[in-house]
mmCIF file of the N, C-alpha and C atoms, coordinates in Angstrom:
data_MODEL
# 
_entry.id   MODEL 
# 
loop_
_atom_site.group_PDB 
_atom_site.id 
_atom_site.type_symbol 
_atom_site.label_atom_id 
_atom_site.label_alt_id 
_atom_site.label_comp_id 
_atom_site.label_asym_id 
_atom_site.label_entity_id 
_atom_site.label_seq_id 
_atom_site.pdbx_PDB_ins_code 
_atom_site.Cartn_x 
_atom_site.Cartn_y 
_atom_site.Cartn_z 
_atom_site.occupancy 
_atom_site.B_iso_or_equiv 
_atom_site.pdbx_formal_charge 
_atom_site.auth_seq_id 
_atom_site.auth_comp_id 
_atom_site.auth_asym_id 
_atom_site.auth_atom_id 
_atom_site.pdbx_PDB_model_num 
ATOM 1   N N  . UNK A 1 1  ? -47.662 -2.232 -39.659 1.00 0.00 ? 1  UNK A N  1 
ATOM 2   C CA . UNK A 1 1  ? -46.361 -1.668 -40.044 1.00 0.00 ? 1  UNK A CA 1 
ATOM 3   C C  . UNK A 1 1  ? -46.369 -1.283 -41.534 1.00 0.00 ? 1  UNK A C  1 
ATOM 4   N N  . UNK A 1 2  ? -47.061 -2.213 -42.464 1.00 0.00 ? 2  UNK A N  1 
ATOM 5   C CA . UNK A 1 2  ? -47.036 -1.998 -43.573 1.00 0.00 ? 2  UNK A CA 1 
ATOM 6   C C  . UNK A 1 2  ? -48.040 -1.198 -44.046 1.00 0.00 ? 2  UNK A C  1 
ATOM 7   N N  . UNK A 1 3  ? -49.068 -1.077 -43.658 1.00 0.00 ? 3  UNK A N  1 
ATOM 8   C CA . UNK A 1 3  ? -49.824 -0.003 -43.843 1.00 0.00 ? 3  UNK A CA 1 
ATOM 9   C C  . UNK A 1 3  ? -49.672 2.078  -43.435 1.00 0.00 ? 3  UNK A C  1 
ATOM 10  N N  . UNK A 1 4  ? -48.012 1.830  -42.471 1.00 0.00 ? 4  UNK A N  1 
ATOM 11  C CA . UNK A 1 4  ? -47.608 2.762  -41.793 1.00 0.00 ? 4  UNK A CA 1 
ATOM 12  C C  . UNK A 1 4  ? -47.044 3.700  -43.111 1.00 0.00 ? 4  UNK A C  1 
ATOM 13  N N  . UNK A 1 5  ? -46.445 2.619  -44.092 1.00 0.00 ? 5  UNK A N  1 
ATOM 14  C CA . UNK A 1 5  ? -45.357 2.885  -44.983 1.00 0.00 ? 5  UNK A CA 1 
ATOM 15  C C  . UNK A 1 5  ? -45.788 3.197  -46.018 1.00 0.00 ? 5  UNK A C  1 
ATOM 16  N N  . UNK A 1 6  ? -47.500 2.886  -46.250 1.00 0.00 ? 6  UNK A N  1 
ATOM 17  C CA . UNK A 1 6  ? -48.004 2.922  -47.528 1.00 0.00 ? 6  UNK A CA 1 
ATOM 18  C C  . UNK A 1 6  ? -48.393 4.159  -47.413 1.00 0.00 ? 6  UNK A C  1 
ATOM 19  N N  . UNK A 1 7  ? -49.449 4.377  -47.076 1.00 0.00 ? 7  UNK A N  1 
ATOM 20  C CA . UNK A 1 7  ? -50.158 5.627  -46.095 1.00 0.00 ? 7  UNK A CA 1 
ATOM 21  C C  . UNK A 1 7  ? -49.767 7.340  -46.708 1.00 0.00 ? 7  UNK A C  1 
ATOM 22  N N  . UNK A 1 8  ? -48.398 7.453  -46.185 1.00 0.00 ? 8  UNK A N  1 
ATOM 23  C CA . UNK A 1 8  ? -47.885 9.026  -47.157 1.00 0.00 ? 8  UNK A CA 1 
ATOM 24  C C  . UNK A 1 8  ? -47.579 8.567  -48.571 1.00 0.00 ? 8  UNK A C  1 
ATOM 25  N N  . UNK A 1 9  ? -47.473 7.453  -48.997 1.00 0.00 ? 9  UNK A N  1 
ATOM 26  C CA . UNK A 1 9  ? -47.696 7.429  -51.094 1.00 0.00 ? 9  UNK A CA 1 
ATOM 27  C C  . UNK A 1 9  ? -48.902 7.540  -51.007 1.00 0.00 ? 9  UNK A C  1 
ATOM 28  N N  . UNK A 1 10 ? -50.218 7.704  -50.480 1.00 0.00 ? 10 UNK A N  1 
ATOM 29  C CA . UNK A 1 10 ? -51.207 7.523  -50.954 1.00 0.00 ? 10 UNK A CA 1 
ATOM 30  C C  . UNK A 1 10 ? -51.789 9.110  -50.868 1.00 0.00 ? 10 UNK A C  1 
ATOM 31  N N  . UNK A 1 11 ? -50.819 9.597  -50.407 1.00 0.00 ? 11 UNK A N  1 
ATOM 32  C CA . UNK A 1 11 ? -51.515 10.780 -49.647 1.00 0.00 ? 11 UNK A CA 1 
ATOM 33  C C  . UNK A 1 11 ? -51.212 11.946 -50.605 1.00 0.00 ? 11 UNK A C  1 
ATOM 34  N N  . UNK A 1 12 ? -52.067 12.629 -51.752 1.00 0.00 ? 12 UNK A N  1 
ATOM 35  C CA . UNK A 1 12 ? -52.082 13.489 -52.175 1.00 0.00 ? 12 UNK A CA 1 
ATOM 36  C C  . UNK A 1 12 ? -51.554 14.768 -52.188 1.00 0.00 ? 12 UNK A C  1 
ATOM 37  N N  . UNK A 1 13 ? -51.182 15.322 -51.176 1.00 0.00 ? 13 UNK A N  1 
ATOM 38  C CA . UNK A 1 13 ? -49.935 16.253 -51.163 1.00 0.00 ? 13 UNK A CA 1 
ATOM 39  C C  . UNK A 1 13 ? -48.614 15.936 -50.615 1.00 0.00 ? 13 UNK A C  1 
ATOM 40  N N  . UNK A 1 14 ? -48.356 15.028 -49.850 1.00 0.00 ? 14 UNK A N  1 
ATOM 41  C CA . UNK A 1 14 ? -47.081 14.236 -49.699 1.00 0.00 ? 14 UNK A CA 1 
ATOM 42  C C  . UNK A 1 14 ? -46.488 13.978 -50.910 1.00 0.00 ? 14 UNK A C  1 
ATOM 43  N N  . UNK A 1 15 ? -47.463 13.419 -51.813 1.00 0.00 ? 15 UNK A N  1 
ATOM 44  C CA . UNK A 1 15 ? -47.603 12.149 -53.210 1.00 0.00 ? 15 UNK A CA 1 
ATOM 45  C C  . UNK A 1 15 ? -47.067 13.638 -54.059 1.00 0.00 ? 15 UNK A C  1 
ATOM 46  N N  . UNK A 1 16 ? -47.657 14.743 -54.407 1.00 0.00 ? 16 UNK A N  1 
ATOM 47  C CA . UNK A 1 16 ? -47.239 15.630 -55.331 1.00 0.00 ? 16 UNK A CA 1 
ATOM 48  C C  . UNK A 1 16 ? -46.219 16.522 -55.101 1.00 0.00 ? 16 UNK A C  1 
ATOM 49  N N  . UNK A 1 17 ? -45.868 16.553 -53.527 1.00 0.00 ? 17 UNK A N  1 
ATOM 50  C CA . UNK A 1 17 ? -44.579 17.007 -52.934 1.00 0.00 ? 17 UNK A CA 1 
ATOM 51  C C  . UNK A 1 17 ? -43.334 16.445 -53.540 1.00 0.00 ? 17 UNK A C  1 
ATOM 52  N N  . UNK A 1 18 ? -43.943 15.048 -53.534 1.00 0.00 ? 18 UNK A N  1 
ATOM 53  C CA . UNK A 1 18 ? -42.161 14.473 -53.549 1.00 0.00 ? 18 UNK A CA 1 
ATOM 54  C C  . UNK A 1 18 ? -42.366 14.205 -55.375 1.00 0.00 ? 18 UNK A C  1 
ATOM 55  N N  . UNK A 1 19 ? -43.295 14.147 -56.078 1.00 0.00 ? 19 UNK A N  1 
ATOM 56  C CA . UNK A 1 19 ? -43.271 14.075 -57.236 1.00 0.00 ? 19 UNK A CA 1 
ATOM 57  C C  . UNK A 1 19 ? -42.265 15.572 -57.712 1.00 0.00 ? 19 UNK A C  1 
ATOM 58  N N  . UNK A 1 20 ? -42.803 16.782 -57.623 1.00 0.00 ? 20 UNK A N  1 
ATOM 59  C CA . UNK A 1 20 ? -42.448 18.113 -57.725 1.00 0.00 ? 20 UNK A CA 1 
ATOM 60  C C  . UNK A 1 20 ? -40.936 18.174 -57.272 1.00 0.00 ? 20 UNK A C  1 
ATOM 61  N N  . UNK A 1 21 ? -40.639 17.797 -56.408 1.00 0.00 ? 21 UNK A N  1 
ATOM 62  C CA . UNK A 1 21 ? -39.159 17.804 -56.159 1.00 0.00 ? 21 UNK A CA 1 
ATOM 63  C C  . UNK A 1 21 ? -38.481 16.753 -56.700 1.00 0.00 ? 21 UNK A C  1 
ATOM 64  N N  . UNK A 1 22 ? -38.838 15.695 -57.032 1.00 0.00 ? 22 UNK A N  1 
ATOM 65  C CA . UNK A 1 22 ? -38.099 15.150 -57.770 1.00 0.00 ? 22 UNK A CA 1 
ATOM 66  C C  . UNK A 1 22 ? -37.953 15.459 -59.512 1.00 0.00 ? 22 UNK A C  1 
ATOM 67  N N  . UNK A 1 23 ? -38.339 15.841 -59.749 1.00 0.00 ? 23 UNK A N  1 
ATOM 68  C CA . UNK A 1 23 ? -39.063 16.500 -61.328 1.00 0.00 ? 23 UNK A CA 1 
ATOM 69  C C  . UNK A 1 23 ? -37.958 17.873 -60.961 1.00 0.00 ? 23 UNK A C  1 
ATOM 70  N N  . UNK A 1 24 ? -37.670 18.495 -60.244 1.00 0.00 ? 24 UNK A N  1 
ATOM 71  C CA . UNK A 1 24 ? -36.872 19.865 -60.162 1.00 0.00 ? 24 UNK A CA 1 
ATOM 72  C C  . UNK A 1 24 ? -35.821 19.348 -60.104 1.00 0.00 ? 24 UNK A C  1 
ATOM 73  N N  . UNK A 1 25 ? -35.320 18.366 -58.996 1.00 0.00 ? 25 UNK A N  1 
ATOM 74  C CA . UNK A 1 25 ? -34.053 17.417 -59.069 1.00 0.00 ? 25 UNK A CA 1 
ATOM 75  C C  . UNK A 1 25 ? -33.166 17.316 -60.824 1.00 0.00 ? 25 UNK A C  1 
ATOM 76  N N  . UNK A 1 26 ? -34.827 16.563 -60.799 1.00 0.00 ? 26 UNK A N  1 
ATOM 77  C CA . UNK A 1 26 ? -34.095 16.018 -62.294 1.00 0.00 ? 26 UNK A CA 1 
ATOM 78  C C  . UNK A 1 26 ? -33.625 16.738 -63.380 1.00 0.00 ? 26 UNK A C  1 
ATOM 79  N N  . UNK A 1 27 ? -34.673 18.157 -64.033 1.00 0.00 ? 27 UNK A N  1 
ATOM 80  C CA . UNK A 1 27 ? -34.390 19.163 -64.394 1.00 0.00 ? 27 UNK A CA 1 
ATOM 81  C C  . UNK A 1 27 ? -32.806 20.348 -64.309 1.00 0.00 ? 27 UNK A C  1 
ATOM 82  N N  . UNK A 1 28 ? -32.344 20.542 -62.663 1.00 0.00 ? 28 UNK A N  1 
ATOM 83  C CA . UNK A 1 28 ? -31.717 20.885 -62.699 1.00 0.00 ? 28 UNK A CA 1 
ATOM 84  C C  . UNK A 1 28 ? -30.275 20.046 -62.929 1.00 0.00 ? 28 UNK A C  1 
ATOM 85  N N  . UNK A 1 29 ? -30.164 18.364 -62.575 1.00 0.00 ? 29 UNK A N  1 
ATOM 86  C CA . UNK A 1 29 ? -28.961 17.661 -62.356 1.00 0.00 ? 29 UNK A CA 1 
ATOM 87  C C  . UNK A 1 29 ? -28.231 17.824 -64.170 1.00 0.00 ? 29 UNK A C  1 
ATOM 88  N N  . UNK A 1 30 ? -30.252 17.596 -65.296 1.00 0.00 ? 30 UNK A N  1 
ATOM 89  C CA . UNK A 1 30 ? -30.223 17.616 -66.405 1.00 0.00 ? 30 UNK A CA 1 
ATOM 90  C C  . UNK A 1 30 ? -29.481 19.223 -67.371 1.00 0.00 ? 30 UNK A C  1 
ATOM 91  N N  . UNK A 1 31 ? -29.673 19.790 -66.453 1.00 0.00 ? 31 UNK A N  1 
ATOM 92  C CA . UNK A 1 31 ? -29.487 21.289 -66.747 1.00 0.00 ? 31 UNK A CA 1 
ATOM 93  C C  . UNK A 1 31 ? -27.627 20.976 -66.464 1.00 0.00 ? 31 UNK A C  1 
ATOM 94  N N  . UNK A 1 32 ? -27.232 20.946 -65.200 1.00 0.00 ? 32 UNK A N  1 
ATOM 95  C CA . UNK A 1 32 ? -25.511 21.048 -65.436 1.00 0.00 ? 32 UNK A CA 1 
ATOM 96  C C  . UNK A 1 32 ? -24.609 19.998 -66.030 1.00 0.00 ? 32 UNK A C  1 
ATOM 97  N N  . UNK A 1 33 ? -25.444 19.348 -66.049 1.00 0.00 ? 33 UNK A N  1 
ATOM 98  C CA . UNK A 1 33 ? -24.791 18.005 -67.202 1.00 0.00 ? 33 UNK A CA 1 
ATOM 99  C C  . UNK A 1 33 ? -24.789 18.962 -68.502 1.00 0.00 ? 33 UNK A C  1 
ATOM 100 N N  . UNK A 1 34 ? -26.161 19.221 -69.003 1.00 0.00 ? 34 UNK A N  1 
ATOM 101 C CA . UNK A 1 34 ? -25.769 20.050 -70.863 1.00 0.00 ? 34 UNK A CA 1 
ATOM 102 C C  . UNK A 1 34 ? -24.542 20.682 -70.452 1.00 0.00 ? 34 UNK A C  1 
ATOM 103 N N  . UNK A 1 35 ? -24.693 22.228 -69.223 1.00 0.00 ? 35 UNK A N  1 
ATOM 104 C CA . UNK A 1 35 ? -24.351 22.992 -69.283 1.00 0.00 ? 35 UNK A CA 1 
ATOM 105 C C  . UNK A 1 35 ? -22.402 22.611 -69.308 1.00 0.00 ? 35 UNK A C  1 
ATOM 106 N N  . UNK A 1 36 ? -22.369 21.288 -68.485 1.00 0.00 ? 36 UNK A N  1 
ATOM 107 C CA . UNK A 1 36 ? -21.057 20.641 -68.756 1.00 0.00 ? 36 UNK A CA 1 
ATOM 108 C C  . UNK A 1 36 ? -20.718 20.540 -69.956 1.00 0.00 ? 36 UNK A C  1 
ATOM 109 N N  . UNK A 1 37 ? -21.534 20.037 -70.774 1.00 0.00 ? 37 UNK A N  1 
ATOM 110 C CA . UNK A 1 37 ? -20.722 19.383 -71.885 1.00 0.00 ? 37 UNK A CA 1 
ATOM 111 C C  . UNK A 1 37 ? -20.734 20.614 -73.048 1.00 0.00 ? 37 UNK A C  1 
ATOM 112 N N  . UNK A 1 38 ? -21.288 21.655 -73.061 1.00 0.00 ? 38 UNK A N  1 
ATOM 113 C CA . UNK A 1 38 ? -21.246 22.638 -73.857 1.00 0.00 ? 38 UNK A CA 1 
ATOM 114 C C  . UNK A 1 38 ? -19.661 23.351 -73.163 1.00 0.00 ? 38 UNK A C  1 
ATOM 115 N N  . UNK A 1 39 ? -19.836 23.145 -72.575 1.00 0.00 ? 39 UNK A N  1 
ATOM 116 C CA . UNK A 1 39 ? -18.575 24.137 -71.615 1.00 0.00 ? 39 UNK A CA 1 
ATOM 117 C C  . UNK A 1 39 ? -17.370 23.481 -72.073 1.00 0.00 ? 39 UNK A C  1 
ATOM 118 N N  . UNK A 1 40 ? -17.544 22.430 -71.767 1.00 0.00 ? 40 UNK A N  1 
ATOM 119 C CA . UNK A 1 40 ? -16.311 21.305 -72.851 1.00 0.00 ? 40 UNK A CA 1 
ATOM 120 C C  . UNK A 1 40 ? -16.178 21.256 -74.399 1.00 0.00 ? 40 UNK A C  1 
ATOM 121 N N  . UNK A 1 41 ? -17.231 21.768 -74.582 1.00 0.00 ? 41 UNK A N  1 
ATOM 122 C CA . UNK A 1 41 ? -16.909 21.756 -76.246 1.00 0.00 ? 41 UNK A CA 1 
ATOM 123 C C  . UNK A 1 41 ? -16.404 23.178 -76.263 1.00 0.00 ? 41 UNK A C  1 
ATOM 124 N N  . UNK A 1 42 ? -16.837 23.977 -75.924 1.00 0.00 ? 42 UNK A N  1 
ATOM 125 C CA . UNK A 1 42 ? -16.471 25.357 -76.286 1.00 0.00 ? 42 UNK A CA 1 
ATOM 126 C C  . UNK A 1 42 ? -14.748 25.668 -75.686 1.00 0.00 ? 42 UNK A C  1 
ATOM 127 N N  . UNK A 1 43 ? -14.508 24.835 -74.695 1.00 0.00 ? 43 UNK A N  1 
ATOM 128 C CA . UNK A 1 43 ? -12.389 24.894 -74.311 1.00 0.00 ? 43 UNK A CA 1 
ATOM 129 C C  . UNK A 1 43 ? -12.188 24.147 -75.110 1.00 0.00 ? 43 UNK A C  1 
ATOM 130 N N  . UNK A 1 44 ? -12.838 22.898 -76.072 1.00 0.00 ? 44 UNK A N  1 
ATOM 131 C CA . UNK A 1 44 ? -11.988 22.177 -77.257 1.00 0.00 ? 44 UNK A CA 1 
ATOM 132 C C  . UNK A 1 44 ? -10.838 23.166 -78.245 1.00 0.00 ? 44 UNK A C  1 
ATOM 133 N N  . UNK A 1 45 ? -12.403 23.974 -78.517 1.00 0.00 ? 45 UNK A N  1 
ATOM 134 C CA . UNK A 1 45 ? -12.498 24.451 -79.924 1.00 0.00 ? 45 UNK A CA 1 
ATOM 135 C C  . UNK A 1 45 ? -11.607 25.638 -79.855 1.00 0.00 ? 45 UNK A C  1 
# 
């Protein structure tokens, strides 16, 4: 069972699949957060 689970982390394009999408995840969540808070400063002012 536990070897079922290990198996796709070990697995080199599974392994850089989910690396790559998580890395784009992060990029874009990072991207509308700035793009929030610039947007908020600029209706302050």
């Amino acid at each position: 069972m536990t070897s079922k689970l290990i198996l796709p982390l070990v697995s080199w394009g599974n392994g850089t699949l989910m690396i790559a999408l998580f890395a784009l995840v992060s990029v874009v969540l990072i991207g509308a957060v700035i793009s929030m808070m610039s947007a908020g400063k600029k209706k302050k002012e």
